[in-house]
C-alpha positions as a Markdown table, in Angstrom:
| # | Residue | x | y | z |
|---|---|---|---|---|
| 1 | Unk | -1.4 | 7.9 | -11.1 |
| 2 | Unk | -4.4 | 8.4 | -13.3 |
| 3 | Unk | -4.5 | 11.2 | -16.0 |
| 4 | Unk | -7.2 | 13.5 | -16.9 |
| 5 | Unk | -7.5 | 14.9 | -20.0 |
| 6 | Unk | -8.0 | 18.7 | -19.0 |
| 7 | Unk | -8.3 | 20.7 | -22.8 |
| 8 | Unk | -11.2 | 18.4 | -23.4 |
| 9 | Unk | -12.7 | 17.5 | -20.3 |
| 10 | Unk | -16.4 | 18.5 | -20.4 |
| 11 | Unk | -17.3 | 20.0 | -17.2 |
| 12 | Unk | -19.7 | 18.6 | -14.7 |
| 13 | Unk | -23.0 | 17.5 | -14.8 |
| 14 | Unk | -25.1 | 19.1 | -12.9 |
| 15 | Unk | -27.0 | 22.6 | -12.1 |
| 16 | Unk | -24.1 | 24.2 | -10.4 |
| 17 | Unk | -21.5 | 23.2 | -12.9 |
| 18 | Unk | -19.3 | 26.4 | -13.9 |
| 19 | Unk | -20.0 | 28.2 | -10.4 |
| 20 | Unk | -17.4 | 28.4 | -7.3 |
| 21 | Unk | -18.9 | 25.4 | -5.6 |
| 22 | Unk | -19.0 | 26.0 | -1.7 |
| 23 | Unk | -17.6 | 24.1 | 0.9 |
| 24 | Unk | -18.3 | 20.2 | 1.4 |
| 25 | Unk | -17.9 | 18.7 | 4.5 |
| 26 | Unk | -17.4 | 14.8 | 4.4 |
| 27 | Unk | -20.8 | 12.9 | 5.4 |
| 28 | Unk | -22.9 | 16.3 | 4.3 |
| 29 | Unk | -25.7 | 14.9 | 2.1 |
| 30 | Unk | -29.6 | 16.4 | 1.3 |
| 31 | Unk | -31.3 | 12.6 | 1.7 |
| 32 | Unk | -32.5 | 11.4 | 3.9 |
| 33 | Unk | -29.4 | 9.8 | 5.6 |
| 34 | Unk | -28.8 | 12.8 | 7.0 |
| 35 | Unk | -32.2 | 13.5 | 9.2 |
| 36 | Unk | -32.1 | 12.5 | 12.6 |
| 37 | Unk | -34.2 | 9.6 | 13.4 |
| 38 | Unk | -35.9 | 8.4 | 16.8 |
| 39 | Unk | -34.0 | 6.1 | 19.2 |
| 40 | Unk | -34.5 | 2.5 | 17.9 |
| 41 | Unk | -34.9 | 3.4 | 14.0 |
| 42 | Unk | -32.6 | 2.6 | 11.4 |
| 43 | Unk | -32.4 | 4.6 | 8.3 |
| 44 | Unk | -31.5 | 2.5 | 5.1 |
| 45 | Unk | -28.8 | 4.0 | 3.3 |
| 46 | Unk | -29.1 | 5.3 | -0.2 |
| 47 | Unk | -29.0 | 3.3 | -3.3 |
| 48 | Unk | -26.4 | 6.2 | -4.2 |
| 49 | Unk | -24.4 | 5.3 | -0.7 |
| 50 | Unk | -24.9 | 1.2 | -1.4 |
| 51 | Unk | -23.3 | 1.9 | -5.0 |
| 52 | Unk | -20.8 | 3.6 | -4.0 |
| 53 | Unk | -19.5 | 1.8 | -1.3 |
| 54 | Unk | -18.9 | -1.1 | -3.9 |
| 55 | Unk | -17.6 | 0.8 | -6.3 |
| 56 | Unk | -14.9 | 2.7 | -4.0 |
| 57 | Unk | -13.8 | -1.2 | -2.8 |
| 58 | Unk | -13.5 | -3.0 | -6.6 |
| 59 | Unk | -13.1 | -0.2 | -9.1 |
| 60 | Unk | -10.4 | 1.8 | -9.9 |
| 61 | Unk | -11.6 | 5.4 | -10.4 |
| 62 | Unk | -9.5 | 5.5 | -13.6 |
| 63 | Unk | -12.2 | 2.7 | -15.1 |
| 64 | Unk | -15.5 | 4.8 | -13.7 |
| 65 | Unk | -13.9 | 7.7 | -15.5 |
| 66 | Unk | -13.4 | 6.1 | -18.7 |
| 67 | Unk | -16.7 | 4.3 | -18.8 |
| 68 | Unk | -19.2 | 6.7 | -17.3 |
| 69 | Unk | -18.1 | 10.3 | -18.0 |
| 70 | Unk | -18.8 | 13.1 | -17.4 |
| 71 | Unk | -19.9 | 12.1 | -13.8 |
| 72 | Unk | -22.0 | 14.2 | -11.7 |
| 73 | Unk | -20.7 | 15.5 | -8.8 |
| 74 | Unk | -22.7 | 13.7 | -6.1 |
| 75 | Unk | -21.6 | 10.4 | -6.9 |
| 76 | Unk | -17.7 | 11.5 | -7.3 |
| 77 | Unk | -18.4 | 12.7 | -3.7 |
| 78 | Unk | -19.9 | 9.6 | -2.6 |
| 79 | Unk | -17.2 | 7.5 | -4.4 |
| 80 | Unk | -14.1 | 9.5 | -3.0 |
| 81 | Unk | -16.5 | 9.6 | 0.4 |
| 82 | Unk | -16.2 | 5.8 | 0.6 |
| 83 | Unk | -12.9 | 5.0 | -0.8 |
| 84 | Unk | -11.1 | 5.8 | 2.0 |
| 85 | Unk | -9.8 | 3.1 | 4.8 |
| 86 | Unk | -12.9 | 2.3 | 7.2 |
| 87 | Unk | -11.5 | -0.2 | 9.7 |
| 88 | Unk | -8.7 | 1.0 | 12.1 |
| 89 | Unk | -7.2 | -2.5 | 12.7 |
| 90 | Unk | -6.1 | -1.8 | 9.0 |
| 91 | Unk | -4.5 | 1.4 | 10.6 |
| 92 | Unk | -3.1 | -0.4 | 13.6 |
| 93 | Unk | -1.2 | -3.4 | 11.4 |
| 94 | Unk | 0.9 | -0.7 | 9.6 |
| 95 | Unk | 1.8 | 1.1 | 12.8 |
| 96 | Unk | 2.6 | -1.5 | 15.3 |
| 97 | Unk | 5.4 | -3.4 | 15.3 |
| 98 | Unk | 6.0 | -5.5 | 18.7 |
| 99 | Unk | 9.4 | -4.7 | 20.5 |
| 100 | Unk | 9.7 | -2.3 | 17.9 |
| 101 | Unk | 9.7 | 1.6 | 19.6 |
| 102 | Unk | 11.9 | 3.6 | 20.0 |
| 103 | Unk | 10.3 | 5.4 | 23.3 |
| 104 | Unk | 8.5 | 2.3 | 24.8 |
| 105 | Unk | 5.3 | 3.0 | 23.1 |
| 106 | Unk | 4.0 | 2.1 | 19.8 |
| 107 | Unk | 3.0 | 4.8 | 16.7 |
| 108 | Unk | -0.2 | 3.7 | 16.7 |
| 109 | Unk | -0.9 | 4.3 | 20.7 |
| 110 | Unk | 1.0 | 7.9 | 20.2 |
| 111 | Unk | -1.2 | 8.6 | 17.1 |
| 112 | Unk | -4.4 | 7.8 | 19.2 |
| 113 | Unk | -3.4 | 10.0 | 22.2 |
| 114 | Unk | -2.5 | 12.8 | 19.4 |
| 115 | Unk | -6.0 | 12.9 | 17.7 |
| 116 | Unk | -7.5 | 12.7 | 21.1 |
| 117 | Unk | -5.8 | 16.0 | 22.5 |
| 118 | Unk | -6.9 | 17.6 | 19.5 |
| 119 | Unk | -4.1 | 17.5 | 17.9 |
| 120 | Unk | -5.0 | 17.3 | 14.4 |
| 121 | Unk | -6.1 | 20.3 | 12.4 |
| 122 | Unk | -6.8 | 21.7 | 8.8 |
| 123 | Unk | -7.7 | 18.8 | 7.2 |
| 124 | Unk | -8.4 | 18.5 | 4.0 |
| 125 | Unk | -9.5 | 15.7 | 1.0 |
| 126 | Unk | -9.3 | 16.9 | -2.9 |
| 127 | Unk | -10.2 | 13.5 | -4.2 |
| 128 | Unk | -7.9 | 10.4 | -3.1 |
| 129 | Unk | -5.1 | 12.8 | -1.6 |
| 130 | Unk | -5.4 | 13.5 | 2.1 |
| 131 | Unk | -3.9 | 16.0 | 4.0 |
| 132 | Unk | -3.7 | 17.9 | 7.5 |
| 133 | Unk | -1.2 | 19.3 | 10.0 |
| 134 | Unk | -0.4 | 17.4 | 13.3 |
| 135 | Unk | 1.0 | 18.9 | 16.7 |
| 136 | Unk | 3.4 | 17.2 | 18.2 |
| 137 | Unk | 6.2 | 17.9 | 21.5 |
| 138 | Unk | 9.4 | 16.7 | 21.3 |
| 139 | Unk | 12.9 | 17.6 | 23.5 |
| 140 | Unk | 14.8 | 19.4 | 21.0 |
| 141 | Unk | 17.6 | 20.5 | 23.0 |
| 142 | Unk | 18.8 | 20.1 | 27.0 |
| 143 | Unk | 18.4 | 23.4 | 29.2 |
| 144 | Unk | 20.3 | 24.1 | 32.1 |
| 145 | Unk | 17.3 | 24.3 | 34.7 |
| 146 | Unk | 15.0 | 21.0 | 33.7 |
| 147 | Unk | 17.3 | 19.1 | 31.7 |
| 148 | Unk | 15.4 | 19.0 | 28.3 |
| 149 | Unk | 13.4 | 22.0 | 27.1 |
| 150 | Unk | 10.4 | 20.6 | 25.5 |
| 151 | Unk | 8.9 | 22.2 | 22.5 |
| 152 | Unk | 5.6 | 21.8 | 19.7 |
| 153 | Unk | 6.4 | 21.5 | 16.3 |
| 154 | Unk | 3.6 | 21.2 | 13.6 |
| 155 | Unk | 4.0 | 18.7 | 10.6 |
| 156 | Unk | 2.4 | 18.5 | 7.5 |
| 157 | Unk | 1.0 | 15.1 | 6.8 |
| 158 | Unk | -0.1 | 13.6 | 2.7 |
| 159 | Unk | -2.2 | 10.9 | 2.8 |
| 160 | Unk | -2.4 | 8.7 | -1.0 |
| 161 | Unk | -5.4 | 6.0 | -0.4 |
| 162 | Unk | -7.4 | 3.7 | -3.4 |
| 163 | Unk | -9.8 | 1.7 | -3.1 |
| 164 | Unk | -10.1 | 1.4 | 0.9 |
| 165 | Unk | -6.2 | 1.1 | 1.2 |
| 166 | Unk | -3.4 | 3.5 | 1.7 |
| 167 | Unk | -1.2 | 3.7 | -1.3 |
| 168 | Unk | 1.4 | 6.5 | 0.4 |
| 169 | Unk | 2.2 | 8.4 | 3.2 |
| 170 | Unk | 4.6 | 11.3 | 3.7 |
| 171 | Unk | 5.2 | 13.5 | 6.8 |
| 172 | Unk | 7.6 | 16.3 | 7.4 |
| 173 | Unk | 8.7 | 14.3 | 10.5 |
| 174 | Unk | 11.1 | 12.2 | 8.6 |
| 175 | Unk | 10.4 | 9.3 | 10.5 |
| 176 | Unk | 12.8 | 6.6 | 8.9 |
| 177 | Unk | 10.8 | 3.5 | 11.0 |
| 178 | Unk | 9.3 | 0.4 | 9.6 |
| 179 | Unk | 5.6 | 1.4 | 10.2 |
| 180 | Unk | 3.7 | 4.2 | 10.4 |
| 181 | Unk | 4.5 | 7.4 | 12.4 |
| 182 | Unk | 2.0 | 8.3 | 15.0 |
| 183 | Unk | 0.9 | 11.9 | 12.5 |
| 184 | Unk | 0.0 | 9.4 | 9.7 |
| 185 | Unk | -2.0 | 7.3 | 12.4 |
| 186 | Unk | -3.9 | 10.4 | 14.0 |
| 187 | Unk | -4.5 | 12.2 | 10.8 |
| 188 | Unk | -5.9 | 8.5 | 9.4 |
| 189 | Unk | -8.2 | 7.9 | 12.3 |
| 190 | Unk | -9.1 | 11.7 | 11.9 |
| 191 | Unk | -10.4 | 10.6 | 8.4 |
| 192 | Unk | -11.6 | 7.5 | 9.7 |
| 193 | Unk | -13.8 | 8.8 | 13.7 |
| 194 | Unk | -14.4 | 12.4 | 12.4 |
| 195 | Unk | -15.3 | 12.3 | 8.6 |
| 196 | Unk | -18.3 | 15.2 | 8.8 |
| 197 | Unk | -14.9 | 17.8 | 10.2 |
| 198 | Unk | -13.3 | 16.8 | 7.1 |
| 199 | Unk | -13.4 | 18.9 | 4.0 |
| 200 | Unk | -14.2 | 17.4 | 0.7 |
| 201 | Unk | -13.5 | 18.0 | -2.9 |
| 202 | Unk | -13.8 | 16.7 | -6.4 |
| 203 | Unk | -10.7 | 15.8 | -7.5 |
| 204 | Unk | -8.2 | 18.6 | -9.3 |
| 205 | Unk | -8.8 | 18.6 | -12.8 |
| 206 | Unk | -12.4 | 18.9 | -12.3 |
| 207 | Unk | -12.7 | 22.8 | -10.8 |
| 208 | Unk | -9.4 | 23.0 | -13.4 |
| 209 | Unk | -11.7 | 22.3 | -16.5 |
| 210 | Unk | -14.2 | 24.4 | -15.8 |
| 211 | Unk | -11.8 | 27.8 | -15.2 |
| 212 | Unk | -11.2 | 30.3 | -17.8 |
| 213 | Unk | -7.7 | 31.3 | -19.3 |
| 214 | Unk | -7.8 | 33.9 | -17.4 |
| 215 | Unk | -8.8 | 32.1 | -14.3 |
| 216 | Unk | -6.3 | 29.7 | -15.1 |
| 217 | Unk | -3.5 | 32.4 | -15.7 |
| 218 | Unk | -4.2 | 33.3 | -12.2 |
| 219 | Unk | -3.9 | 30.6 | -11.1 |
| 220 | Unk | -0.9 | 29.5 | -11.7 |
| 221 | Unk | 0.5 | 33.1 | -11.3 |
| 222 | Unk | -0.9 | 33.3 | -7.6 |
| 223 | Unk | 0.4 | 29.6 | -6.9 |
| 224 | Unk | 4.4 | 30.4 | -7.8 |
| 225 | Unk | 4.0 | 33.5 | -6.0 |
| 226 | Unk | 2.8 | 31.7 | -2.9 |
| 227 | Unk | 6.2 | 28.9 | -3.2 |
| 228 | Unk | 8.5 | 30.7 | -5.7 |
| 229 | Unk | 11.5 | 29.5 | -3.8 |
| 230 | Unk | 10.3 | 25.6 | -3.9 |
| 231 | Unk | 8.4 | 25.9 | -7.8 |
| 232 | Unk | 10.1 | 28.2 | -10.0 |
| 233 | Unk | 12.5 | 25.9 | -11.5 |
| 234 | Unk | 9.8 | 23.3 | -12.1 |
| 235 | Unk | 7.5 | 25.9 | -13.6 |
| 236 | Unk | 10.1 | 27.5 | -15.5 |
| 237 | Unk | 11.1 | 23.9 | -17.0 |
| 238 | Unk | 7.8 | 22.9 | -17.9 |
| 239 | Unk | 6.7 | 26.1 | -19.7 |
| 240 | Unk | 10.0 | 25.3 | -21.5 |
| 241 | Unk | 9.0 | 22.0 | -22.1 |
| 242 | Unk | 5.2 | 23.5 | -23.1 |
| 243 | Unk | 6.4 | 25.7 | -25.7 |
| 244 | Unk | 7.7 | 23.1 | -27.7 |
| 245 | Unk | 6.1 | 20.5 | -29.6 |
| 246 | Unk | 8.3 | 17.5 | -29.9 |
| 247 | Unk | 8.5 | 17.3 | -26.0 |
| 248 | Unk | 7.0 | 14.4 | -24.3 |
| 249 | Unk | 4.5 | 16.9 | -22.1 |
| 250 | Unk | 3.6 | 18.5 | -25.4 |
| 251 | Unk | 2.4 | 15.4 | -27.1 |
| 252 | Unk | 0.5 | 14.0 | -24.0 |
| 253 | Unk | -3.0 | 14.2 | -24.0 |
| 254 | Unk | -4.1 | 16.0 | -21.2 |
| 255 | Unk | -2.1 | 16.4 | -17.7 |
| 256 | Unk | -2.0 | 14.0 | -14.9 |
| 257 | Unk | -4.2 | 14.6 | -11.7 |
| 258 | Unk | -2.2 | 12.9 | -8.5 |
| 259 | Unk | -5.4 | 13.6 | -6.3 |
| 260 | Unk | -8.0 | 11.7 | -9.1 |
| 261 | Unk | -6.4 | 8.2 | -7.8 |
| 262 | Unk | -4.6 | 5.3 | -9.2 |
| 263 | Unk | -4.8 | 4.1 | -12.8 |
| 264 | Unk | -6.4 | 0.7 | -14.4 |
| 265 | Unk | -2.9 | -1.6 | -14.1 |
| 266 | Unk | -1.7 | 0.2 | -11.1 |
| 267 | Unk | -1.3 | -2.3 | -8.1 |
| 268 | Unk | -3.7 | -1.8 | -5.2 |
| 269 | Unk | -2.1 | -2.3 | -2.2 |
| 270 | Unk | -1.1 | -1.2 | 1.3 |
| 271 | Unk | 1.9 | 1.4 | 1.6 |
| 272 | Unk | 4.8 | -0.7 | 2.4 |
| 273 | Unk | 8.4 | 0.9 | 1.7 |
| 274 | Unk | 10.7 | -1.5 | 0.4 |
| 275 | Unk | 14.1 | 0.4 | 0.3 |
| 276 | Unk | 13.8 | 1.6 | 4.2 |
| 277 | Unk | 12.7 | -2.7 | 5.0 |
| 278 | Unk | 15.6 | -3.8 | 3.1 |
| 279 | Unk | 18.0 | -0.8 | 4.5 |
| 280 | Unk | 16.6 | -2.0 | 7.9 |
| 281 | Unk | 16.6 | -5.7 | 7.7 |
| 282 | Unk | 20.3 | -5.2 | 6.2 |
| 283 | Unk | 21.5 | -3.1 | 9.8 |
| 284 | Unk | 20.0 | -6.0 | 11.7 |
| 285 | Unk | 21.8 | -8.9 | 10.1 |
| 286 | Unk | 25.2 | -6.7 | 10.2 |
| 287 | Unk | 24.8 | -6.6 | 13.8 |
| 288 | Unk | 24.5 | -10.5 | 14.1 |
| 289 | Unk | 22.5 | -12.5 | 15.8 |
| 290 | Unk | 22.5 | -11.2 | 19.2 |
| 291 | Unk | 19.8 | -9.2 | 21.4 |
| 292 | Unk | 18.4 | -6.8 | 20.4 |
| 293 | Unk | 18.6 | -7.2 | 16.5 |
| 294 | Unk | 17.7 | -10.8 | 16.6 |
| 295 | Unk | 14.7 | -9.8 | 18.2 |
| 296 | Unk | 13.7 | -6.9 | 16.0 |
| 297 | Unk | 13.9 | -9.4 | 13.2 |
| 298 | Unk | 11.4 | -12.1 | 14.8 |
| 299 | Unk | 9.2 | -9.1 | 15.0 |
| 300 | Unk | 9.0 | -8.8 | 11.5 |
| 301 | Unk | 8.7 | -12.1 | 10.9 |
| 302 | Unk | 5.4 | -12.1 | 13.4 |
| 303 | Unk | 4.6 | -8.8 | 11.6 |
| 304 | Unk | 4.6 | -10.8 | 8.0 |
| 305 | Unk | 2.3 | -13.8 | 10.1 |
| 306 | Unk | 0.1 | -11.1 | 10.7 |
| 307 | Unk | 0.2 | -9.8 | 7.3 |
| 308 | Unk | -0.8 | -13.3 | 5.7 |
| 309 | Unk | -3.4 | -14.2 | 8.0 |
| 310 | Unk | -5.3 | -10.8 | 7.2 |
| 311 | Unk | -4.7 | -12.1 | 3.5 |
| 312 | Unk | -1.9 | -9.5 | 2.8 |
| 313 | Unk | -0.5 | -9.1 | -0.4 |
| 314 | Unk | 2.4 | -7.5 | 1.7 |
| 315 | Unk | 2.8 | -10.5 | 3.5 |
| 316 | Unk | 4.7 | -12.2 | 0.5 |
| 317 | Unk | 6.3 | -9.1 | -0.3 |
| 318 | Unk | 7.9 | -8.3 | 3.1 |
| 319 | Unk | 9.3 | -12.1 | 3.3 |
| 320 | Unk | 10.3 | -11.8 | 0.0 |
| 321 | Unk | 12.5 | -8.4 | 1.0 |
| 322 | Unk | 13.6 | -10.1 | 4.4 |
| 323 | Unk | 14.6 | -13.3 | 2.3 |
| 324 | Unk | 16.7 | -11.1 | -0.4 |
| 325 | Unk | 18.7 | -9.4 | 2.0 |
| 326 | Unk | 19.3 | -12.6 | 4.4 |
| 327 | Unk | 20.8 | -14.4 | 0.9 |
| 328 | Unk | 22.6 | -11.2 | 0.7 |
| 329 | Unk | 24.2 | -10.7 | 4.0 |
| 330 | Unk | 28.2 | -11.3 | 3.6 |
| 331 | Unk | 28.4 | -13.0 | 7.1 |
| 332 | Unk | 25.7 | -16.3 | 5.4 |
| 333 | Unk | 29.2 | -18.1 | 3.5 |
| 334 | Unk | 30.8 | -18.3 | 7.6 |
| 335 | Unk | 27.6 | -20.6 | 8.7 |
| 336 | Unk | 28.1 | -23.4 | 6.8 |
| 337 | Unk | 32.2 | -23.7 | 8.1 |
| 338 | Unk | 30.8 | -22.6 | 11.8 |
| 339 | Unk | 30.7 | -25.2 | 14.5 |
| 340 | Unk | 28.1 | -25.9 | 16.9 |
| 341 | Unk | 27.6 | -22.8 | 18.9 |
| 342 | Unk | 24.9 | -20.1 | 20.5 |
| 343 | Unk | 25.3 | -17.9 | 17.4 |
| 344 | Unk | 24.8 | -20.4 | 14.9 |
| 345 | Unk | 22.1 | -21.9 | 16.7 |
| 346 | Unk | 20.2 | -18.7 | 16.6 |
| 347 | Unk | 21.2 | -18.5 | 13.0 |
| 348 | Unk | 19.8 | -21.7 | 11.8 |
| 349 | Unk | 16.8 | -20.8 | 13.6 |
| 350 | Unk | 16.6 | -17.3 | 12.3 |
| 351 | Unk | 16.8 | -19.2 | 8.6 |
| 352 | Unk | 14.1 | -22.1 | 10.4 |
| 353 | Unk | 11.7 | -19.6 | 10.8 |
| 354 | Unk | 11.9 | -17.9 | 7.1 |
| 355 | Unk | 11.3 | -21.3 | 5.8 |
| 356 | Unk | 8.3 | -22.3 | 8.1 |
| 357 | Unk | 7.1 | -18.8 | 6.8 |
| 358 | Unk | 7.3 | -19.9 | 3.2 |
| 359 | Unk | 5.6 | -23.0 | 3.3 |
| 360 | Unk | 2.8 | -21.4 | 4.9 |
| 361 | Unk | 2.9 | -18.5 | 1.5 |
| 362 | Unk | 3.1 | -21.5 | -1.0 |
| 363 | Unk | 0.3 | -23.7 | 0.7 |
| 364 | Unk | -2.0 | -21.1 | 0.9 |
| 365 | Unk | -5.2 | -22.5 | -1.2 |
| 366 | Unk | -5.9 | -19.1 | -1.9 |
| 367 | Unk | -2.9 | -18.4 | -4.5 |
| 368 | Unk | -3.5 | -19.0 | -8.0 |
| 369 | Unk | -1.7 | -21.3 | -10.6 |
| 370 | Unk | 0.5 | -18.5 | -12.0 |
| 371 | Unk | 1.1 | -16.8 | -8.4 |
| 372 | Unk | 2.1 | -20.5 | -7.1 |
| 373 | Unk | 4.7 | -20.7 | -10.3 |
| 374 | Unk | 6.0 | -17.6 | -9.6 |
| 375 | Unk | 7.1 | -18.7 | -5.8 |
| 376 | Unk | 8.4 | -21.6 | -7.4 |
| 377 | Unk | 10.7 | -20.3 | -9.7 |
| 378 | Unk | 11.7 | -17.4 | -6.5 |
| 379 | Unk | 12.6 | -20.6 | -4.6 |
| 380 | Unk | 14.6 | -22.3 | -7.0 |
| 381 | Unk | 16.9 | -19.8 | -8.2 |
| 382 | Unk | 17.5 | -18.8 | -4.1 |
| 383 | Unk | 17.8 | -22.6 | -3.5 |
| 384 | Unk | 20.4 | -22.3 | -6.4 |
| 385 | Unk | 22.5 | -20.0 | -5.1 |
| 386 | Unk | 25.8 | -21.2 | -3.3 |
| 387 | Unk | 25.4 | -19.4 | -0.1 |
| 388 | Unk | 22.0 | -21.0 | 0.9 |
| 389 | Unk | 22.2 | -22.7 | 4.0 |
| 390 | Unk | 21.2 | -26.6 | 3.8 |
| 391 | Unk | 17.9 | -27.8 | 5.3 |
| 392 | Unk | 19.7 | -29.9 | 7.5 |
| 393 | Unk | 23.2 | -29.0 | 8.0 |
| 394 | Unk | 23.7 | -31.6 | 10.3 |
């Protein structure tokens, strides 16, 4: 999370700086872009649009911040514009999971058929933070004449991206699945089909900086009024914290902005959550290897396949979290004293697999000198530890 300096931010550049701005809608623009051309014609896009495409991909918005500011407000818009995930196999890899569902379908089918019955409403982008509510059915409870009485429920859905990949999701579902639940998929491919119904802002801090006290009083007045019950201890504890001057929030410089994107050194990559992986590759391996678990876990090992051949950073990591937990399942010190059997057949070729998966992470040309040394030393000190079944048992 990237921090903007807020007591010494200089507002925007631009003729409409220190006005209420109106409301932007996501592909609005007054070049020519926007004008609708005869059939067979192909308006060039913008030298603004080409720049910022690039930028949005490469640059963390921290650096652009740093190096160019103040920054008018048409390129932020064209920047935040582009910065979001364009391709929906992206979408798809993170919410599929084959003979994975728990209702015969995948998330990212139920997503689709969600933003096509309008499903998806009030969406909103302020800067790299997405948001929107998403209708859903679900069976609640049984009734006595149909069986199930089936109701709508409306969840709110958060959307983190940078630099053309999601960085978090949350929805009020509390899905506790592998992948993505089918509101993150609709509201993405919302963003992603629909981006002119989308409304667009400049990140937080900027309409912040350009407020008055009293404006700002307001503010913040208005906004524990509206969520008193969830905020006042938080604003109570950091008006505490405020009015002192040793405190850490006291002797920051400036405030930090979660909607103004990731910082410099922060990693830019995929949402993956490792705790709920290792919490479900740890179920699996207590249920042994039988059907079904056995077969959720070759799913994730094709999942982490596909993950390296799109040239995945997550690829590594998920085998590296699927690896951890196998070294760390209490049943792995029986295989070794285990005779010949159907278990221990599927066993060795659950461990068969994990290793044909790492040869293909440390061969990959791609992979630098440090990255290859870091495997290496991974390797060795699992290889080293007493539980690690031999390569050939036999």
């Amino acid at each position: 999370m990237s921090s903007s300096s807020i007591e010494n931010h200089q507002p925007l550049a631009g003729p409409s700086s220190g006005r209420s701005q109106p409301r932007t809608m996501l592909g609005d623009c007054s070049d020519s872009t926007c004008r609708s051309l005869p059939a067979g014609l192909y308006q060039p896009e913008s030298l603004l649009d080409c720049c910022a495409k690039t930028v949005a991909v490469y640059i963390p918005y921290q650096r652009v911040e740093d190096t160019f500011a103040p920054i008018p407000e048409p390129v932020q818009l064209r920047i935040i514009y582009w910065a979001f995930p364009r391709n929906e196999k992206d979408i798809k890899m993170y919410s599929s999971l084959q003979g994975h569902s728990t209702d015969g379908k995948l998330p990212f089918v139920a997503g689709v058929k969600l933003l096509e019955s309008d499903s998806v409403s009030d969406v909103l982008q302020v800067g790299f933070h997405l948001s929107g509510c998403v209708k859903d059915s679900f069976t609640p409870h049984p009734s006595r004449s149909s069986g199930y009485l089936e109701s709508e429920r409306q969840f709110q859905v958060t959307i983190c991206f940078d630099r053309c990949k999601i960085t978090s999701v949350s929805c009020q579902c509390g899905s506790k699945d592998i992948v993505w639940c089918p509101h993150v998929v609709a509201l993405s491919l919302f963003r992603i089909r629909k981006p002119r119904e989308v409304q667009l802002r400049v990140p937080i801090s900027e309409p912040l900086s350009q407020m008055s006290r009293r404006q700002l009083q307001k503010l913040s007045q208005w906004l524990i009024a509206a969520h008193h019950t969830e905020i006042l201890p938080t604003a109570q504890r950091l008006i505490d914290d405020i009015a002192h001057s040793w405190t850490d929030i006291s002797r920051a410089n400036g405030a930090p902005d979660p909607t103004a994107g990731a910082a410099i050194d922060d990693d830019n990559a995929w949402h993956l959550d490792e705790e709920l992986v290792q919490s479900r590759v740890k179920h699996y391996l207590s249920q042994g290897a039988y059907y079904p678990s056995s077969r959720y876990l070759y799913s994730m090992f094709a999942k982490v396949r596909e993950l390296l051949k799109a040239r995945d950073s997550n690829g590594a990591r998920l085998l590296t979290i699927i690896t951890t937990e196998f070294l760390a399942d209490p049943k792995l010190s029986l295989l070794r004293h285990e005779e010949s059997s159907s278990i221990a057949d599927k066993n060795r070729s659950l461990w068969d697999t994990l290793s044909a998966l790492w040869i293909t992470v440390v061969l990959d040309p791609d992979s630098g000198s440090v990255q290859k040394c870091v495997w290496r030393s991974k390797l060795e000190s699992w290889h080293n530890v007493d539980v690690c079944p031999l390569e050939n048992p036999d």
